[in-house]
C-alpha positions in Angstrom: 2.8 47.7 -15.6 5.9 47.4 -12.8 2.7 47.8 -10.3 0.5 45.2 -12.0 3.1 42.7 -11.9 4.0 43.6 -8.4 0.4 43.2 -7.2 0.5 39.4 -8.7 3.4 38.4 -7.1 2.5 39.6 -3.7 -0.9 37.8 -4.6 1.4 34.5 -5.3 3.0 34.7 -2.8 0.3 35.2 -0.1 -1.6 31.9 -2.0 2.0 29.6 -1.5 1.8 31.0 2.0 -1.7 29.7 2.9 -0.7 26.2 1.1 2.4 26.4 3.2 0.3 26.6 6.5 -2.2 24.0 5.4 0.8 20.9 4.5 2.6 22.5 7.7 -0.4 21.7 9.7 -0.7 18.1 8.3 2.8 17.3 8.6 1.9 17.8 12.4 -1.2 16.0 12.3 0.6 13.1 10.7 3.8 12.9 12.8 1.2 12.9 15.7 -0.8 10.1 14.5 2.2 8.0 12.8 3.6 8.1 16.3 1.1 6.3 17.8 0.3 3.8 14.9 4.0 3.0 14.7 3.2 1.9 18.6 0.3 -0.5 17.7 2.3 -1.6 14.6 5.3 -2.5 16.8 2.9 -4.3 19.9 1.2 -6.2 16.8 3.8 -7.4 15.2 5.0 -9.6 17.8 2.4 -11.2 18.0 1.9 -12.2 14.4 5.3 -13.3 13.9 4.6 -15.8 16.9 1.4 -17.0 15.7 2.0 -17.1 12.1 5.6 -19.3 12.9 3.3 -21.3 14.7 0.9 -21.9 12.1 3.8 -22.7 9.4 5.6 -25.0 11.8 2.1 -27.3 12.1 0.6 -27.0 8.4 4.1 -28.3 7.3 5.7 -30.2 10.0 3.1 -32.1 11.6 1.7 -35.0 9.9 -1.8 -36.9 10.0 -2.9 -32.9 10.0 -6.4 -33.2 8.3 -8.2 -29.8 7.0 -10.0 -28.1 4.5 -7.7 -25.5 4.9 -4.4 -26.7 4.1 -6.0 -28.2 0.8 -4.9 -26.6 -2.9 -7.6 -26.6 -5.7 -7.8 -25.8 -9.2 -7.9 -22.2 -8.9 -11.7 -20.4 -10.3 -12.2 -17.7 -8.2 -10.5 -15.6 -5.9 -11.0 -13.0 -3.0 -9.0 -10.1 -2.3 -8.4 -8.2 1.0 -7.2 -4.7 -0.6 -6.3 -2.2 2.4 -5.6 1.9 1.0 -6.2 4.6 2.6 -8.9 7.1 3.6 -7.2 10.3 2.4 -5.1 11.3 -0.4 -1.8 13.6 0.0 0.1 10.4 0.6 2.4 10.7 -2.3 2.5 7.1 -4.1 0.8 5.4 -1.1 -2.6 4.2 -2.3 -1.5 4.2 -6.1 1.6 1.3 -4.8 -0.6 -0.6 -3.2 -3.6 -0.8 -5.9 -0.8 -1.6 -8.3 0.3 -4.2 -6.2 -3.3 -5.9 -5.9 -4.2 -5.2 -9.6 -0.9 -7.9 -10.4 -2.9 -10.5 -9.3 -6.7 -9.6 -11.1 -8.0 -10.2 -14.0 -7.3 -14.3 -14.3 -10.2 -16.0 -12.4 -13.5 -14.9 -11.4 -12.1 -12.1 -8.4 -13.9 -10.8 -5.4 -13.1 -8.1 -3.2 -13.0 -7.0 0.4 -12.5 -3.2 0.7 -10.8 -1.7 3.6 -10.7 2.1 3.4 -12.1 4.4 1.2 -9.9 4.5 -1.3 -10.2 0.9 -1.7 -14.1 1.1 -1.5 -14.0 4.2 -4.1 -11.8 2.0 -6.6 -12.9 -1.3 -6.4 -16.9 -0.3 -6.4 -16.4 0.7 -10.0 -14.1 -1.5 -11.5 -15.5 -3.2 -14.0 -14.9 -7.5 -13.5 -14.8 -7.1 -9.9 -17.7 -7.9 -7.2 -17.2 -5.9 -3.9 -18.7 -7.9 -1.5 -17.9 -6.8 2.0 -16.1 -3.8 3.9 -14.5 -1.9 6.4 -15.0 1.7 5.8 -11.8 2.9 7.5 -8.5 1.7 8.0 -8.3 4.1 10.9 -11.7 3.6 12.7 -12.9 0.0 12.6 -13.5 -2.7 15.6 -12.1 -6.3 15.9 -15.5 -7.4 15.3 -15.0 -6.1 11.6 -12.1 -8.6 11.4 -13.9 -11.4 12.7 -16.9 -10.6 10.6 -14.6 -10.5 7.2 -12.6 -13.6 8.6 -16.1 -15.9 9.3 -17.3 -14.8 5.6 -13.8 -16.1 3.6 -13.9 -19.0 5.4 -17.6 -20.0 5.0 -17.0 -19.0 1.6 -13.6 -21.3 1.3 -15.7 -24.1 3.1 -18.5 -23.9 0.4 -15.8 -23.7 -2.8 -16.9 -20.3 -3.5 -13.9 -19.4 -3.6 -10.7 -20.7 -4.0 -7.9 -18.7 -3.0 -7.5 -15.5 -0.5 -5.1 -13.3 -1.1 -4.3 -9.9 1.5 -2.9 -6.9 0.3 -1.6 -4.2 2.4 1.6 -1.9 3.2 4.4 -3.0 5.2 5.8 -0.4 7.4 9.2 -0.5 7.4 10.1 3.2 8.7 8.7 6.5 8.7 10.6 7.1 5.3 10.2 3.3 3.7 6.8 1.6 2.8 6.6 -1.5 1.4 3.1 -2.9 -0.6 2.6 -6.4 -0.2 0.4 -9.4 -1.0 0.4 -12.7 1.3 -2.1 -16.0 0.4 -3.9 -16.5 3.5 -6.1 -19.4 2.2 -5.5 -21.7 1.6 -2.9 -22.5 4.3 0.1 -23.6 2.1 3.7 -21.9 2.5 6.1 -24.1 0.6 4.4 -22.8 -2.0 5.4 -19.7 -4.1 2.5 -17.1 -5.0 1.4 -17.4 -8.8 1.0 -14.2 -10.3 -1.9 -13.1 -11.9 -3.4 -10.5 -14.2 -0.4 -8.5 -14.6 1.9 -11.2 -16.2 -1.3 -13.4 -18.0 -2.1 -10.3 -19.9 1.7 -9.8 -21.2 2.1 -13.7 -22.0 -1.1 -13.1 -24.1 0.0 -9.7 -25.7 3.3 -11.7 -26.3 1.5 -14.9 -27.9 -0.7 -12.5 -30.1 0.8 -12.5 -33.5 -1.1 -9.4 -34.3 0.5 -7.2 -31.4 4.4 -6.4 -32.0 6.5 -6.2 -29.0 10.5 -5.3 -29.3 12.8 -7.6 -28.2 14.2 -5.6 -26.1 10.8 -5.6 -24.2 10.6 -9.0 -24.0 13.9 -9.7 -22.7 13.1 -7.0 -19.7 9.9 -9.0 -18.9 11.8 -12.4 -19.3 14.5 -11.3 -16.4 11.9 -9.5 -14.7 9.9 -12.5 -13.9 12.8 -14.9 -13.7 14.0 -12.1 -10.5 10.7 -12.7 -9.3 10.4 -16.2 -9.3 13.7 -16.2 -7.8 12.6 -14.1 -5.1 9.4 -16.4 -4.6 11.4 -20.0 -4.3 14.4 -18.0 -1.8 11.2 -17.1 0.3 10.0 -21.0 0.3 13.3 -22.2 0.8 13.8 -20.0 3.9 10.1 -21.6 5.4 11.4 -24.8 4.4 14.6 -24.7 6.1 13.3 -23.2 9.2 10.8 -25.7 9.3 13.5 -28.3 9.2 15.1 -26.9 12.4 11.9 -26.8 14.6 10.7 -29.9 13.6 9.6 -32.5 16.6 10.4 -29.3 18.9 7.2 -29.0 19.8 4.1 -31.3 21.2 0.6 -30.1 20.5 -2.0 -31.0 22.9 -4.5 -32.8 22.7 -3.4 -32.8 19.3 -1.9 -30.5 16.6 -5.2 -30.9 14.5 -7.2 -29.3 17.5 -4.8 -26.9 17.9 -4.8 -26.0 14.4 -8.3 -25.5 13.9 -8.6 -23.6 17.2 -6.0 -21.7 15.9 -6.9 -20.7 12.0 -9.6 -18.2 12.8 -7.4 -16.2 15.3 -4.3 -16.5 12.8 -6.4 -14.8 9.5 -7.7 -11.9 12.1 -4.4 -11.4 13.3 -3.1 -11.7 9.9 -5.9 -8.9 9.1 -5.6 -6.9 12.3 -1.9 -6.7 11.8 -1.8 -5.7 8.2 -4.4 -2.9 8.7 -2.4 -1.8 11.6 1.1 -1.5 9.7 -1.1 -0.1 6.8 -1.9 2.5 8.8 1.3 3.5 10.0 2.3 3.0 6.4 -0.3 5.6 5.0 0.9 8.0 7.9 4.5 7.8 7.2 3.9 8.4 3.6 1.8 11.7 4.5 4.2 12.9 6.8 6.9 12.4 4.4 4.6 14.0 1.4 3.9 17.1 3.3 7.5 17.4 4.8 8.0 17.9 0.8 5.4 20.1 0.0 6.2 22.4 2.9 9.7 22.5 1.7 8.7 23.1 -1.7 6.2 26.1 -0.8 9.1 27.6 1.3 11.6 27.8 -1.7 8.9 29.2 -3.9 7.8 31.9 -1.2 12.0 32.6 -1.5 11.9 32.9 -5.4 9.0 35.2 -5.3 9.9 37.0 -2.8 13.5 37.4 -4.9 11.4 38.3 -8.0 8.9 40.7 -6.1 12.5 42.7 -4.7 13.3 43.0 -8.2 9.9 44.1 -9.6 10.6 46.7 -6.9 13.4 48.1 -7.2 12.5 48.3 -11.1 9.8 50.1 -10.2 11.8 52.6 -7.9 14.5 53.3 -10.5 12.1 54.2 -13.2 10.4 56.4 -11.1 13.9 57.9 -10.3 14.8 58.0 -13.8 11.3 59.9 -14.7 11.8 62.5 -12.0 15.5 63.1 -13.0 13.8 63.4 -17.1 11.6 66.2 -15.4 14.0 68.0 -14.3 16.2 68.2 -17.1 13.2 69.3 -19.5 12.6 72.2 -16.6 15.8 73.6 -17.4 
């Protein structure tokens, strides 16, 4: 039996060991690749800061400013820009971000743009979603995928297919803190807080359904939930406003800020695209690394336990044998 049990542990521990080497290798594959998309995140950022500032300093400051673009309608239908990952063994990555996205489904008619396949392999079966474009991975793609997404939700906004785009992707903060986001990038209004979607329309209508009980108690989390969120949402239009406030009549657009504006809303949504890919990348990269850093940890302290229980097995083994030889002996005598 002692020999038995011996044999499985050393088996055990000779399976943890191989699992060991396979997260140790992808911890190195990911530290090598976040180190380089944290690069491209860092150059790209710049960038977008500067050209989104100066799309929010013209769409609010500038007046006489004339486009199809900075117009609200009645919201129908929506497109999504969902970026995940192509691999799995990120820890929560893919699953924050598709909860994320799903908060804002389920209201008007949606449509999706997949980028990644995780996003492809989700979306493509959902049921009340129409995938209708993609980008097959967030870690090989061209800008010409950009511009061919950015050319489609525009014609489509142009042509009231739609009515709203919203982006979703993963801020990269750090190698140790991600951050899943959703920005409205048509139409071109930031004074304006984001309505949420699917995620709170389906508890108001559990909550007006007499024939559903929900506690109090559950209620009242909701209630401060949201009222936290909407909080959130007006600090983040009073900060635009306010900066908008200080830059105003800083700046003189030539020939004029309505030329400049629609020369400038195509490369805005592509940067606004290029950019979030980028730091989603980096994002799903940092989550990896951080996940396998874990799961090599992990398999190390269960190598240590085995290794303390196969010692035991042992020296079980050894004194029983001792004690069997010494029984022997004595019936010899």
């Amino acid at each position: 039996m002692a020999g038995a049990s011996m044999k499985s542990i050393k088996n055990r521990i000779a399976s943890v060991n191989n699992t060991k080497q396979i997260t140790n290798a992808m911890y190195l594959v990911a530290s090598s690749k976040l180190r380089k998309a944290k690069q491209a995140a860092d150059e790209s950022s710049e960038y977008f800061n500067t050209m989104y500032e100066t799309i929010v300093e013209i769409s609010v400051n500038t007046k006489g400013v004339n486009s199809e673009f900075l117009k609200e309608r009645e919201l129908k239908n929506r497109c999504h820009i969902i970026v995940a990952g192509d691999r799995g063994l990120a820890g929560g990555y893919n699953i924050n971000v598709f909860k994320e996205a799903e908060k804002y489904l389920g209201v008007t008619k949606d449509y999706v743009i997949t980028v990644g396949k995780k996003s492809y392999d989700r979306y493509s079966k959902m049921d009340g979603v129409e995938v209708i474009d993609s980008i097959e991975s967030a870690e090989d793609y061209s800008y010409s995928d950009i511009q061919r997404i950015t050319n489609k939700v525009m014609e489509m906004f142009l042509n009231e297919e739609i009515d709203e785009v919203l982006f979703t992707y993963t801020k990269f903060n750090s190698a140790l803190s991600q951050e899943a986001k959703v920005i409205k990038v048509l139409p071109l209004v930031f004074d304006t807080p984001l309505e949420y979607g699917g995620e709170r329309y389906k508890e108001i209508q559990e909550e007006l359904d007499p024939d559903i009980y929900i506690s109090e108690e559950i209620i009242k989390e909701r209630e401060e939930r949201r009222r936290k969120e909407d909080e959130e949402a007006m600090l983040l239009v009073n900060k635009i406003k306010a900066k908008s406030v200080d830059s105003r009549s800083k700046v003189k657009y030539l020939p004029s800020p309505q030329k400049v504006l629609e020369f400038l809303i195509p490369t805005y949504i592509s940067g606004i695209l290029n950019g979030g890919i980028v730091e989603s990348y980096a994002s799903e990269q940092g989550a990896r690394r951080t996940a396998m850093e874990s799961a090599t940890d992990n398999a190390n302290e269960m190598i240590q336990n085995l290794e303390l229980s196969y010692n035991r097995a042992r020296q079980s083994a050894v004194t029983q044998e001792i004690t069997e030889i010494s029984g022997g002996v004595e019936a010899l005598k």
